[in-house]
SENU-997008 format. One record per atom (N, C-alpha, C): x, y, z; atom name; residue number from 1; residue in one letter. Coordinates in steps of 0.1 Angstrom, whole numbers, plus 5000, padded with zeros to 4 digits. Atoms other than C-alpha are relative to their C-alpha. Example, Ala and Ser with C-alpha at 12.3 -4.5 7.8 and 13.67 -1.06 7.14 Angstrom:
REM SENU-997008
    px    py    pz  kese  kolza  vexza
  5009  4988  5000     N      1      a
  5123  4955  5078    CA      1      a
  5009  5012  5000     C      1      a
  4991  4989  5000     N      2      s
  5137  4989  5071    CA      2      s
  4992  5011  5008     C      2      s
REM end
This chain:
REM SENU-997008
    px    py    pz  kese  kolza  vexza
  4991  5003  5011     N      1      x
  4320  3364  8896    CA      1      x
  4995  5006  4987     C      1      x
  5004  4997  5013     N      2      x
  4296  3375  8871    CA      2      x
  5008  5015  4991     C      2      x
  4992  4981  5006     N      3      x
  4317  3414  8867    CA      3      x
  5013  4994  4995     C      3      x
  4985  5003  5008     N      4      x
  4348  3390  8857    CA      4      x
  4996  4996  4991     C      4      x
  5000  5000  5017     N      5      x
  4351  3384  8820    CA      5      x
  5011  4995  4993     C      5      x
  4989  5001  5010     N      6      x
  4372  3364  8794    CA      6      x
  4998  5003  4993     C      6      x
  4994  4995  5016     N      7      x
  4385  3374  8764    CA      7      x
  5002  4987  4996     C      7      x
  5002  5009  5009     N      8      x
  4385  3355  8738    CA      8      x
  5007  5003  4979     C      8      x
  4999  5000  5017     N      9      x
  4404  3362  8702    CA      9      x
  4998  4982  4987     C      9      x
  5002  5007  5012     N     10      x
  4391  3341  8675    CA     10      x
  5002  4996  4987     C     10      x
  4998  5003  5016     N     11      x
  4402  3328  8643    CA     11      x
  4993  4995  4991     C     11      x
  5015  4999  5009     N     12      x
  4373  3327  8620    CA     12      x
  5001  5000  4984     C     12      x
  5002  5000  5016     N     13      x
  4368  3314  8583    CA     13      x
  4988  4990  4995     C     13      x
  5011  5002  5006     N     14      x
  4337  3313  8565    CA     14      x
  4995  4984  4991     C     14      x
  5003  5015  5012     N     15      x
  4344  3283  8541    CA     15      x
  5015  4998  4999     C     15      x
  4990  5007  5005     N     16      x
  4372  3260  8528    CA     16      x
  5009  5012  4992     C     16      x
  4986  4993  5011     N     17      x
  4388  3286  8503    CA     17      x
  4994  5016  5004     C     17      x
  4997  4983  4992     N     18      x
  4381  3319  8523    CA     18      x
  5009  5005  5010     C     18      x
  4988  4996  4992     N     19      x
  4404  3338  8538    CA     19      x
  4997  5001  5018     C     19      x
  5002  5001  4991     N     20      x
  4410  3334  8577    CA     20      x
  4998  5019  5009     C     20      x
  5001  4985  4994     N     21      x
  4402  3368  8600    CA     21      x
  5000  4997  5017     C     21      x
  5003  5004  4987     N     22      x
  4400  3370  8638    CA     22      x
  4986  5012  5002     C     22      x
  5010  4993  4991     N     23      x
  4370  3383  8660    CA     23      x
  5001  4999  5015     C     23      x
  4988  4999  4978     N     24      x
  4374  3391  8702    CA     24      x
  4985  4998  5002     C     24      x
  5012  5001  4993     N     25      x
  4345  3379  8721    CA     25      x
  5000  5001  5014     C     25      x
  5000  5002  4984     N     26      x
  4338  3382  8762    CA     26      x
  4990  4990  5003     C     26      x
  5006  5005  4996     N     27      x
  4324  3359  8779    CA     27      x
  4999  5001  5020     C     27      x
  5004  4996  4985     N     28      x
  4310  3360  8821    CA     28      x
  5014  4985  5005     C     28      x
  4990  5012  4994     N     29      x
  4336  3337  8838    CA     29      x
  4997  4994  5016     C     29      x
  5004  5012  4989     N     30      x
  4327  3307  8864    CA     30      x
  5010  4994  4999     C     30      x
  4992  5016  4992     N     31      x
  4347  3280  8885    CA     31      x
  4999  4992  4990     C     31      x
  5003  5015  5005     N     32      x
  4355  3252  8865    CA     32      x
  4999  5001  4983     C     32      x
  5002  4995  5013     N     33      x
  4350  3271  8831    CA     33      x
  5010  4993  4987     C     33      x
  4989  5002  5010     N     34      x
  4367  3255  8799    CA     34      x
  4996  5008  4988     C     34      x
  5000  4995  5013     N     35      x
  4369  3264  8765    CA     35      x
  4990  5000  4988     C     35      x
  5016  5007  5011     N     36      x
  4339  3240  8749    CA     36      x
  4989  5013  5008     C     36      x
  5005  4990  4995     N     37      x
  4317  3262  8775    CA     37      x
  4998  5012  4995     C     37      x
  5000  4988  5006     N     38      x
  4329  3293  8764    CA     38      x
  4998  5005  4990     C     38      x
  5006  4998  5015     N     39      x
  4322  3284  8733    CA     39      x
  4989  5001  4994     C     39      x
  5013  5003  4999     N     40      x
  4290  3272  8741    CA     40      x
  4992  5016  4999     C     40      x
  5004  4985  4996     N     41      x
  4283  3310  8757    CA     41      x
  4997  5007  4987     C     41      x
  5003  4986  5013     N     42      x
  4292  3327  8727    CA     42      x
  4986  4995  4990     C     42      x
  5008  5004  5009     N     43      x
  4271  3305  8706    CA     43      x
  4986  5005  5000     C     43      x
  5017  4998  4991     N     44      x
  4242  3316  8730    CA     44      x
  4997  5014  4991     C     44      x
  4999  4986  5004     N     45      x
  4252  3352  8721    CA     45      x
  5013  5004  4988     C     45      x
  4984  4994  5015     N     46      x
  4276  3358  8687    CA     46      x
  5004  5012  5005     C     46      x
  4995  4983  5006     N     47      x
  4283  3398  8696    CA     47      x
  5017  4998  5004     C     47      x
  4983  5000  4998     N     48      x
  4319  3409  8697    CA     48      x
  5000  5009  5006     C     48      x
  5003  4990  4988     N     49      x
  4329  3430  8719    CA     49      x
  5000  5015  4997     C     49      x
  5005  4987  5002     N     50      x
  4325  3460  8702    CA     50      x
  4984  5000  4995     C     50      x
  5015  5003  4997     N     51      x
  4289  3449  8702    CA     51      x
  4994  4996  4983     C     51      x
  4999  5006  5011     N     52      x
  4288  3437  8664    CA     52      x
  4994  4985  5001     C     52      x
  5001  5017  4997     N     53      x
  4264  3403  8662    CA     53      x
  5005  4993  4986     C     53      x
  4994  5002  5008     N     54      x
  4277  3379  8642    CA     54      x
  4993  4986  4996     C     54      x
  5006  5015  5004     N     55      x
  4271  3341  8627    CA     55      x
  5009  4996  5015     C     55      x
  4997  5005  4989     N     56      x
  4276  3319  8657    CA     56      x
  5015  4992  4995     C     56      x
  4987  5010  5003     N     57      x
  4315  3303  8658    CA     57      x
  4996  4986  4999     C     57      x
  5004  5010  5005     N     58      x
  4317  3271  8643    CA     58      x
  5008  4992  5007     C     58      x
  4994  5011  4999     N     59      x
  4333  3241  8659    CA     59      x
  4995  4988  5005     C     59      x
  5008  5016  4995     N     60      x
  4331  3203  8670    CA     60      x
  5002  4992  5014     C     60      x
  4999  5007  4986     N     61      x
  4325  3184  8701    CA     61      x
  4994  4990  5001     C     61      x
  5008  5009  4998     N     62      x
  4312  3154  8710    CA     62      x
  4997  4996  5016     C     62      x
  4999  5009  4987     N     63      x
  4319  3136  8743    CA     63      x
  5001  5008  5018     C     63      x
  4997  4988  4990     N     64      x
  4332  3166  8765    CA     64      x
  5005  4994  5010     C     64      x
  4993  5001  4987     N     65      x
  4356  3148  8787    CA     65      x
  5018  4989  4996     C     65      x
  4986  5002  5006     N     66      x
  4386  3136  8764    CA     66      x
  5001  4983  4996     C     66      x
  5000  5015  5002     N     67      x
  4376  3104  8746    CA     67      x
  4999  5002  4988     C     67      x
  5005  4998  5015     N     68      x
  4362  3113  8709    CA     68      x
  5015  5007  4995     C     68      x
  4995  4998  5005     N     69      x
  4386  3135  8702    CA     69      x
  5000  5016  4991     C     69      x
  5012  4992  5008     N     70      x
  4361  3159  8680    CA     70      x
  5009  5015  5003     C     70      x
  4998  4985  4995     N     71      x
  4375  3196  8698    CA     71      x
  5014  5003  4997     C     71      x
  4986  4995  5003     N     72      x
  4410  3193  8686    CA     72      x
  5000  5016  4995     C     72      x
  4995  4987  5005     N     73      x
  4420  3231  8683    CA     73      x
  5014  5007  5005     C     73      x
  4988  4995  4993     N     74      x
  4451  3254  8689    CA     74      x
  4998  5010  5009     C     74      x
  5005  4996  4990     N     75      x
  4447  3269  8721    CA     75      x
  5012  5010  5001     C     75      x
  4983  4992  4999     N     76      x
  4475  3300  8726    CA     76      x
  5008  4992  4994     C     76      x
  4989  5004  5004     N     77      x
  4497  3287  8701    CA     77      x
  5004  4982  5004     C     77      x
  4996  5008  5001     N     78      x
  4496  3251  8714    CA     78      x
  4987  4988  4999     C     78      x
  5004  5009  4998     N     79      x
  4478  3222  8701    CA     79      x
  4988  4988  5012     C     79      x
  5006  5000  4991     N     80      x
  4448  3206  8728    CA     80      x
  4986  4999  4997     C     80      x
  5014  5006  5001     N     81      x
  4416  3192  8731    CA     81      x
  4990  5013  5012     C     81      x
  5010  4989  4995     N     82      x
  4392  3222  8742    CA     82      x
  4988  4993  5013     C     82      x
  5010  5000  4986     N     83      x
  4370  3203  8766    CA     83      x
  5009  5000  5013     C     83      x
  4989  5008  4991     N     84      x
  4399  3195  8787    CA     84      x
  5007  5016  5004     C     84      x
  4990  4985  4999     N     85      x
  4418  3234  8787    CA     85      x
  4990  5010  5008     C     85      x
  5010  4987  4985     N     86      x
  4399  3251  8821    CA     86      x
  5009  5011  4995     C     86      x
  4995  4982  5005     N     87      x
  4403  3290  8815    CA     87      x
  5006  5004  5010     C     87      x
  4991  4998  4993     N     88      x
  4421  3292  8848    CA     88      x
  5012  4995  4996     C     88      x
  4991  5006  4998     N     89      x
  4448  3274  8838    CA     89      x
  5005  5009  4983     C     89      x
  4995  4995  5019     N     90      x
  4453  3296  8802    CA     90      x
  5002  5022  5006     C     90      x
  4999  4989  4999     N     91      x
  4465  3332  8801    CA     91      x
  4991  5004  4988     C     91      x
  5010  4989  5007     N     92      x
  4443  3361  8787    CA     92      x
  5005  5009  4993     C     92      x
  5013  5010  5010     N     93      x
  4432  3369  8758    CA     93      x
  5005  4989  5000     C     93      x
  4998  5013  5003     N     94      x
  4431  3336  8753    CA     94      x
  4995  5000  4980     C     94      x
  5002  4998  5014     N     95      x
  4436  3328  8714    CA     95      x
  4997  4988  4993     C     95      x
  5003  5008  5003     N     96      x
  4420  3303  8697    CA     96      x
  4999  4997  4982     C     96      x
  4997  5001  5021     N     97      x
  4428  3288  8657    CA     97      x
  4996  4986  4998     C     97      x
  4999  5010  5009     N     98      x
  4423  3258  8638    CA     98      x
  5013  4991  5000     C     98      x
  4989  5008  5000     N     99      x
  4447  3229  8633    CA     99      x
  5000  4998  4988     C     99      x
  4997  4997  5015     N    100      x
  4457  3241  8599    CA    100      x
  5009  4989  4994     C    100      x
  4992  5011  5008     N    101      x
  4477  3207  8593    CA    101      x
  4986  4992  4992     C    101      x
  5009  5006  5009     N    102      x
  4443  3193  8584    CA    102      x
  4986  5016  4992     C    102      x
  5005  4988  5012     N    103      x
  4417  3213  8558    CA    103      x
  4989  5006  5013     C    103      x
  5006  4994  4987     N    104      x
  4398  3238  8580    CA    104      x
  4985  5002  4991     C    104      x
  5010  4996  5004     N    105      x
  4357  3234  8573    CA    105      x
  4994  5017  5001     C    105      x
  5004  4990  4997     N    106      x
  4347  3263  8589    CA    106      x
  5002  5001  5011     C    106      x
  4996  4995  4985     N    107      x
  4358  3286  8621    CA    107      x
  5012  4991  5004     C    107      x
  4993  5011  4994     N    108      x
  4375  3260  8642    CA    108      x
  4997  4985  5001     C    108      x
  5006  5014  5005     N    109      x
  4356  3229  8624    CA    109      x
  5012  4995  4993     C    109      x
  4993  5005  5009     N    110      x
  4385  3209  8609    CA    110      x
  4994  4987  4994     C    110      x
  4999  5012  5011     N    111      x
  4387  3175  8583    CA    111      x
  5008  4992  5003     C    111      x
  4990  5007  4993     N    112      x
  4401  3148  8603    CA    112      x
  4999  4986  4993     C    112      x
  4998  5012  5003     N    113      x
  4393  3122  8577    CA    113      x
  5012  4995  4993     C    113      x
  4990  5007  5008     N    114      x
  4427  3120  8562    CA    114      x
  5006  4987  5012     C    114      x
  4994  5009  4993     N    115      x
  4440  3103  8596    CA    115      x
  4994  4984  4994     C    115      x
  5005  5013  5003     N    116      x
  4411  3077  8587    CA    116      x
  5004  4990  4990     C    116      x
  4993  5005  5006     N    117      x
  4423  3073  8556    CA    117      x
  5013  4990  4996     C    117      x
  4983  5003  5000     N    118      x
  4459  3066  8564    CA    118      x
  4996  4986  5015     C    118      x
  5003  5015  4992     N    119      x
  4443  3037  8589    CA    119      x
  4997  4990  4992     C    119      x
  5003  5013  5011     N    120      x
  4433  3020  8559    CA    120      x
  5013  4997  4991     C    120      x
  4989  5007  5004     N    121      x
  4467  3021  8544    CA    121      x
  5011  4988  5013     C    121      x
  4993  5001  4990     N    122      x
  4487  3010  8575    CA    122      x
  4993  4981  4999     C    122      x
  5004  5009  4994     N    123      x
  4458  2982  8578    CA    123      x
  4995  4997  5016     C    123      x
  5001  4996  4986     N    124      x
  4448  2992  8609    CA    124      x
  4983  4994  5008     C    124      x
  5010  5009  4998     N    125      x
  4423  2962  8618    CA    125      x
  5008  4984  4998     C    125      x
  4995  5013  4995     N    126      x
  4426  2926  8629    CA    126      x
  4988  4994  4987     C    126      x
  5009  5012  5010     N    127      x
  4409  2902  8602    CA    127      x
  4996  4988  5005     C    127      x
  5006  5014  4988     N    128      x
  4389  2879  8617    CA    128      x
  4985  4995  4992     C    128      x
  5013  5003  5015     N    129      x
  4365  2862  8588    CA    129      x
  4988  4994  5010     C    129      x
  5013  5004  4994     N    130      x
  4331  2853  8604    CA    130      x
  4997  4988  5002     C    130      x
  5004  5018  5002     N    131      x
  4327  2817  8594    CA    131      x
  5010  4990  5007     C    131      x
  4992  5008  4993     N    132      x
  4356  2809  8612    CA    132      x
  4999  4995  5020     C    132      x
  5000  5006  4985     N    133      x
  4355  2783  8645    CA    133      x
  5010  5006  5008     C    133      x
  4991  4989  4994     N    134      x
  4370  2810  8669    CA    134      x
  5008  4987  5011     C    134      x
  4993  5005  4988     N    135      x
  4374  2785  8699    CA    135      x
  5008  5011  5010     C    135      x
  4990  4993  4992     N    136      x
  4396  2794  8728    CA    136      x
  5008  5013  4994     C    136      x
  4996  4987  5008     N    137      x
  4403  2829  8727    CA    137      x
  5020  4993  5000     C    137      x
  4982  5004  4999     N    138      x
  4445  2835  8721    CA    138      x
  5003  5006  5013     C    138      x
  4992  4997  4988     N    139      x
  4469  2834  8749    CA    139      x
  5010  5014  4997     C    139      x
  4992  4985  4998     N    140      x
  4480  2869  8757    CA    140      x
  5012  5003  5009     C    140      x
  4983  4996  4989     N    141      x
  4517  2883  8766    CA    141      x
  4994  5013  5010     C    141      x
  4998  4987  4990     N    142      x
  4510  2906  8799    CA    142      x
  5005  5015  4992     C    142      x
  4990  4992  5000     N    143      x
  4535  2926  8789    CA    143      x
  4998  5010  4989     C    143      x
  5005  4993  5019     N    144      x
  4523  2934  8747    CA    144      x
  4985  5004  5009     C    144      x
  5016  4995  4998     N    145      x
  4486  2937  8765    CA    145      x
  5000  5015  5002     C    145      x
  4998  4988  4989     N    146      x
  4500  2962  8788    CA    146      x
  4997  5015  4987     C    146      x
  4998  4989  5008     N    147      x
  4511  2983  8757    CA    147      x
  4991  5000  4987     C    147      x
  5014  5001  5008     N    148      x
  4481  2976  8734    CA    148      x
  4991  5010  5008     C    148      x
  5009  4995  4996     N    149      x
  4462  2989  8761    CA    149      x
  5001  5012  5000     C    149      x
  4991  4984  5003     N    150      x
  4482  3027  8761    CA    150      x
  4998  4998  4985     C    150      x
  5004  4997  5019     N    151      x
  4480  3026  8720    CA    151      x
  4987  5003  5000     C    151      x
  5018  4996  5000     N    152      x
  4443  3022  8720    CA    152      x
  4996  5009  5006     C    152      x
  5008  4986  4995     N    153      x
  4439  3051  8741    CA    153      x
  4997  5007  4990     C    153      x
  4998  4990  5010     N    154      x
  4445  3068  8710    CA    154      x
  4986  5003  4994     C    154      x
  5016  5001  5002     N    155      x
  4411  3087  8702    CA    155      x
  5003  5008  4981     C    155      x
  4993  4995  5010     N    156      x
  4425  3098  8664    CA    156      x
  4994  5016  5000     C    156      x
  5002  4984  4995     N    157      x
  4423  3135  8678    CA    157      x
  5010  5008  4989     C    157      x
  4997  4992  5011     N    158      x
  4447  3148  8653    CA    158      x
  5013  5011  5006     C    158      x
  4990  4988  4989     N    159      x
  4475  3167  8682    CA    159      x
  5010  5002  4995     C    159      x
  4984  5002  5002     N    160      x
  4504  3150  8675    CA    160      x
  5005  5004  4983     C    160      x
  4993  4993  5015     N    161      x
  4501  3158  8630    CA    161      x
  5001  5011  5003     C    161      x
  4997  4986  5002     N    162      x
  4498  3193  8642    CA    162      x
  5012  5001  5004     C    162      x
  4985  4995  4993     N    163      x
  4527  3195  8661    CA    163      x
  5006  4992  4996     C    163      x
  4985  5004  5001     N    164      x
  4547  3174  8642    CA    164      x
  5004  5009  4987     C    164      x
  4998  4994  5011     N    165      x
  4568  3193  8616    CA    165      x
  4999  4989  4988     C    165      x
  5001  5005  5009     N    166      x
  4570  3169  8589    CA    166      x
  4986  4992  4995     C    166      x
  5012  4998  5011     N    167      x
  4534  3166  8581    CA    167      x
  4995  5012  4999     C    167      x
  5003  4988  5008     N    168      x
  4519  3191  8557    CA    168      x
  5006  5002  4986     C    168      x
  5001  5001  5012     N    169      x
  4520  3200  8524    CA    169      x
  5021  5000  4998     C    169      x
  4987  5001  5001     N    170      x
  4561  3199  8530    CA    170      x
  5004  4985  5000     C    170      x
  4997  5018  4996     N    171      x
  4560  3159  8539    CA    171      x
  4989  4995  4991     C    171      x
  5012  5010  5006     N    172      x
  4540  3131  8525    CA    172      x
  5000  4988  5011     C    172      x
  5001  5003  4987     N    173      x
  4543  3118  8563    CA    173      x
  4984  4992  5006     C    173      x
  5015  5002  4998     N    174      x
  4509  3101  8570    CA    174      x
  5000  5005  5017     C    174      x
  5005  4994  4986     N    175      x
  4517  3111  8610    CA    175      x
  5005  4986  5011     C    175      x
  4999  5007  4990     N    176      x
  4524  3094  8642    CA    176      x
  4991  4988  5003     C    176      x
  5006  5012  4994     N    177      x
  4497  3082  8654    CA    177      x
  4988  4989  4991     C    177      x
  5002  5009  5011     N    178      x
  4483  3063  8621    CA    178      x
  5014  4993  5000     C    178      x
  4988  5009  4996     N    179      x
  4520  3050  8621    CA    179      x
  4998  4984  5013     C    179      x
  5002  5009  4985     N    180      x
  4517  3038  8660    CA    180      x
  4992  4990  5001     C    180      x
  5011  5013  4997     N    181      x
  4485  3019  8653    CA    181      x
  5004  4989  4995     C    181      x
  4989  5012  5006     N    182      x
  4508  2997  8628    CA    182      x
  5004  4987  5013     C    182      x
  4996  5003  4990     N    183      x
  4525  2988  8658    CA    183      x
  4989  4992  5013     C    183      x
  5008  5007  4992     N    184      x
  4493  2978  8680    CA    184      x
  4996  4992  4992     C    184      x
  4999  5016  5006     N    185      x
  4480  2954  8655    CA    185      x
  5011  4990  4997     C    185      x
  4991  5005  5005     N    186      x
  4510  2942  8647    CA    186      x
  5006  4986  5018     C    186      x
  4993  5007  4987     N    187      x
  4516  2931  8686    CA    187      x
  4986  4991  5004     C    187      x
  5015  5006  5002     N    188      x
  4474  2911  8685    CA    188      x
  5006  4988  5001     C    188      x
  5002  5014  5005     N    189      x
  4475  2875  8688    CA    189      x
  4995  4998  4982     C    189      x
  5004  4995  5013     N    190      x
  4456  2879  8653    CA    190      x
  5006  5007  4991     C    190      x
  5003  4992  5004     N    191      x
  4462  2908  8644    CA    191      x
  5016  5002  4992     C    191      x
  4989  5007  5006     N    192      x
  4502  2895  8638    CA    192      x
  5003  4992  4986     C    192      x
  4998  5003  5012     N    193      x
  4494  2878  8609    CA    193      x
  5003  5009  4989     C    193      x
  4999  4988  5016     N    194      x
  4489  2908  8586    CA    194      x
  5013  5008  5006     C    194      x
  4987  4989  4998     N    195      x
  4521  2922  8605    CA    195      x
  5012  5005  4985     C    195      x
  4997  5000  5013     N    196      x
  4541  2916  8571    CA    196      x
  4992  5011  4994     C    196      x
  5006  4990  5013     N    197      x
  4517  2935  8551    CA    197      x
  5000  5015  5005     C    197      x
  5001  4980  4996     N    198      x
  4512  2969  8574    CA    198      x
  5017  5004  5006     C    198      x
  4986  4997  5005     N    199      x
  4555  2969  8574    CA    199      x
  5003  5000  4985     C    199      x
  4994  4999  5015     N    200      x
  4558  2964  8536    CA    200      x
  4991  5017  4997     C    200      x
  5004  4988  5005     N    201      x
  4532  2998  8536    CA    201      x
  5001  5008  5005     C    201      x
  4992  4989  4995     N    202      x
  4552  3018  8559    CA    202      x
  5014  5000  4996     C    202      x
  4986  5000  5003     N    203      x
  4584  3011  8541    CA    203      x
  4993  5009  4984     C    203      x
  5005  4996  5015     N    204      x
  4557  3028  8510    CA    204      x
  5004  5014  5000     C    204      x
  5004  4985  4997     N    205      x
  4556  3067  8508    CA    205      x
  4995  5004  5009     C    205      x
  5008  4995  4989     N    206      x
  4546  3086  8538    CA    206      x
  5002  4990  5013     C    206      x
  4999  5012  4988     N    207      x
  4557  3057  8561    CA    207      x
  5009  5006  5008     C    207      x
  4986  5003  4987     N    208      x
  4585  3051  8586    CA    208      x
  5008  5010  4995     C    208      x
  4988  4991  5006     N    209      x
  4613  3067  8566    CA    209      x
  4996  5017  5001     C    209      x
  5004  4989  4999     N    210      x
  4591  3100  8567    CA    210      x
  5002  5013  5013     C    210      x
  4998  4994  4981     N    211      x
  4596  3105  8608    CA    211      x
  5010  5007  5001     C    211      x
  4984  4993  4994     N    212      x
  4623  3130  8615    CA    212      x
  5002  5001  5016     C    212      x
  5000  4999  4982     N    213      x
  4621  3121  8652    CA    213      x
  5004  5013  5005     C    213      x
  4998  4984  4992     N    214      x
  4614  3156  8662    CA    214      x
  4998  5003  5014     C    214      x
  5003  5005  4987     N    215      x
  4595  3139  8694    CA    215      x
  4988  5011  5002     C    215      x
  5012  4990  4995     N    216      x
  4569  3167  8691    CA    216      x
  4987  4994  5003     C    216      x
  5011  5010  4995     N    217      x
  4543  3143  8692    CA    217      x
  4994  4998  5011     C    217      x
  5000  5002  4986     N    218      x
  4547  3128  8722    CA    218      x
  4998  5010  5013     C    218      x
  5001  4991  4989     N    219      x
  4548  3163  8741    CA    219      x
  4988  5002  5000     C    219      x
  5010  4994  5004     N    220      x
  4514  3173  8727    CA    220      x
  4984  4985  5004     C    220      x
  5012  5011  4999     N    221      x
  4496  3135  8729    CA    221      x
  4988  5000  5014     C    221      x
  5006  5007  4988     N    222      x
  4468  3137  8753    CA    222      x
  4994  4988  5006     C    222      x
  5002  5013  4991     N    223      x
  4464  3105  8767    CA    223      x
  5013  4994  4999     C    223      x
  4992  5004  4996     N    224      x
  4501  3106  8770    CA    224      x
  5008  4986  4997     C    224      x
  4998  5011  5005     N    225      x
  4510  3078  8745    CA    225      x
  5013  5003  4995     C    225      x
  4989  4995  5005     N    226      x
  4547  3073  8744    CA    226      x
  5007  4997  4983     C    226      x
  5001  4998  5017     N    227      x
  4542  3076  8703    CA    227      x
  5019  4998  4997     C    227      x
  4985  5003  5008     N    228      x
  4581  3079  8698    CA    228      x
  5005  4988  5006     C    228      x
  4994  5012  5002     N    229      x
  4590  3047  8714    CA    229      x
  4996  4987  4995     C    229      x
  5005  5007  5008     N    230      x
  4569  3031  8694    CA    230      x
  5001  5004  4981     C    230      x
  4997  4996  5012     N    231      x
  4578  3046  8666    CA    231      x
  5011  4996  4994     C    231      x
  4988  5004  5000     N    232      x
  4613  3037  8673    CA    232      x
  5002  4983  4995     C    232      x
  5000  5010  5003     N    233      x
  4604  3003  8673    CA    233      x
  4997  4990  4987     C    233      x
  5007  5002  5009     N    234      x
  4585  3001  8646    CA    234      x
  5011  5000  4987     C    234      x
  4995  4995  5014     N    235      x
  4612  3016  8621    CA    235      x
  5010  4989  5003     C    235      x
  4993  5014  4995     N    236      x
  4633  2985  8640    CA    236      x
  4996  4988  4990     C    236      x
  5010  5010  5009     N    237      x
  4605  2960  8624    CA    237      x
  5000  5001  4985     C    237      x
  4997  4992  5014     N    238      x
  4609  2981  8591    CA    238      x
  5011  4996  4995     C    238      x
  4988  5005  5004     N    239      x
  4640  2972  8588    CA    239      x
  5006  4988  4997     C    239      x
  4992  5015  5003     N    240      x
  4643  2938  8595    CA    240      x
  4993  4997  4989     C    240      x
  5008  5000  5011     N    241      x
  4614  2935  8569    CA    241      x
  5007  5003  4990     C    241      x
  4993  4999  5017     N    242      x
  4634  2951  8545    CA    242      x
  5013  4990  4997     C    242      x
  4987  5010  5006     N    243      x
  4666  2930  8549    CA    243      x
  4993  4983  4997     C    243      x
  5008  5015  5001     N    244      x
  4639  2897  8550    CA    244      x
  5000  4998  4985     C    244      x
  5002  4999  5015     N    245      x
  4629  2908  8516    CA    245      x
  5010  4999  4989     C    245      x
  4983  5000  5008     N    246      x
  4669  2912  8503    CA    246      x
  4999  4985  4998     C    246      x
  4997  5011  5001     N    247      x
  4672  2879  8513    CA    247      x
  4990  4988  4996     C    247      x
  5012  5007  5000     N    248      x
  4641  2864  8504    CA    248      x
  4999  4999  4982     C    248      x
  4995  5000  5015     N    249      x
  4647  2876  8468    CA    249      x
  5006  4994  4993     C    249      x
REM end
């Protein structure tokens, strides 16, 4: 197998405010080969293939088997977590970019702390003060666990802002799946209390109202989290919230 060979075009930028360029690299191709690999490869050896060495490509990985999150890049045009995208299963060249919805550090290194950010508006944590006599845990609905337990898959990988249209410098959209986690604390034994507060700050800027249910999300989520019917629900909750407040006034 060693005389077979991928291709590789790369989309490559030096720093934050330098301009993007591409570079074509080969690499030897094995069974079982993904993308982190191949990346690994070049790393071993930067040349291009017109034999040009170069700074080694830049990007992030942690976990290598679809839990962190870390390898978010666009793989041919679509959105995807790189340890996960075997090179059999991808046509050649294979082209590899950045997920230009968030700020690109370098190469295919992105800046995924805005999602973080937008967990701290949402409230996206259960409050549970230390000093308090916990006792008997709470009695849990089957049925809310079930779908707590699909939310939380969520590894804030960053798939679904790429592919949704209405975040980017066009929206003020904080994103799906910052949205959806609303929705998992919100369904907590606990974590229900602060339900009120993370609906009054998706009714804020960048909330609910932002979603143009385009459903791209959902196509692109890998761990297959069905993000728009939770979304749906959510803008449900939003609403009653807001007529609560009419009448509460």
């Amino acid at each position: 197998m060693a005389d077979k060979k991928v291709r590789f075009i790369i989309e490559r930028q030096d720093g934050p405010k330098d301009k993007p360029y591409t570079q074509e690299f080969e690499v030897d191709y094995r069974p079982g080969l993904n993308v982190v690999a191949a990346l690994m490869e070049i790393q071993k050896n930067p040349v291009t293939v017109d034999g040009k060495r170069v700074a080694p490509v830049v990007w992030e990985c942690n976990c290598l088997e679809k839990v962190c999150g870390a390898c978010t890049m666009v793989i041919n045009g679509k959105v995807q977590q790189a340890c996960c995208a075997l090179i059999d299963n991808l046509s050649q060249p294979i082209r590899l970019a950045p997920a230009r919805t968030f700020p690109v550090i370098r190469d295919l290194h992105i800046d995924r702390s805005v999602m973080f950010e937008s967990l701290k508006k949402i409230h996206g944590w259960v409050e549970v003060e230390g000093s308090w006599e916990l006792g008997d845990a709470p009695r849990q609905d089957p049925n809310l666990a079930k779908i707590r337990y699909e939310i939380s898959k969520c590894m804030t990988c960053g798939c679904c802002l790429e592919a949704c249209p209405n975040v980017g410098p066009q929206s003020d959209f904080i994103g799906p799946s910052p949205t959806v986690q609303a929705y998992l604390f919100n369904t907590h034994p606990l974590g229900q209390y602060s339900k009120e507060k993370r609906l009054e700050a998706l009714m804020e800027k960048g909330g609910i109202t932002s979603c143009g249910n385009s459903q791209n999300c959902v196509e692109v989520c890998p761990k297959q989290i069905k993000l728009t019917t939770y979304l749906a629900q959510l803008n449900r909750d939003v609403n009653k919230q807001a007529l609560k407040n009419i009448f509460n006034n």
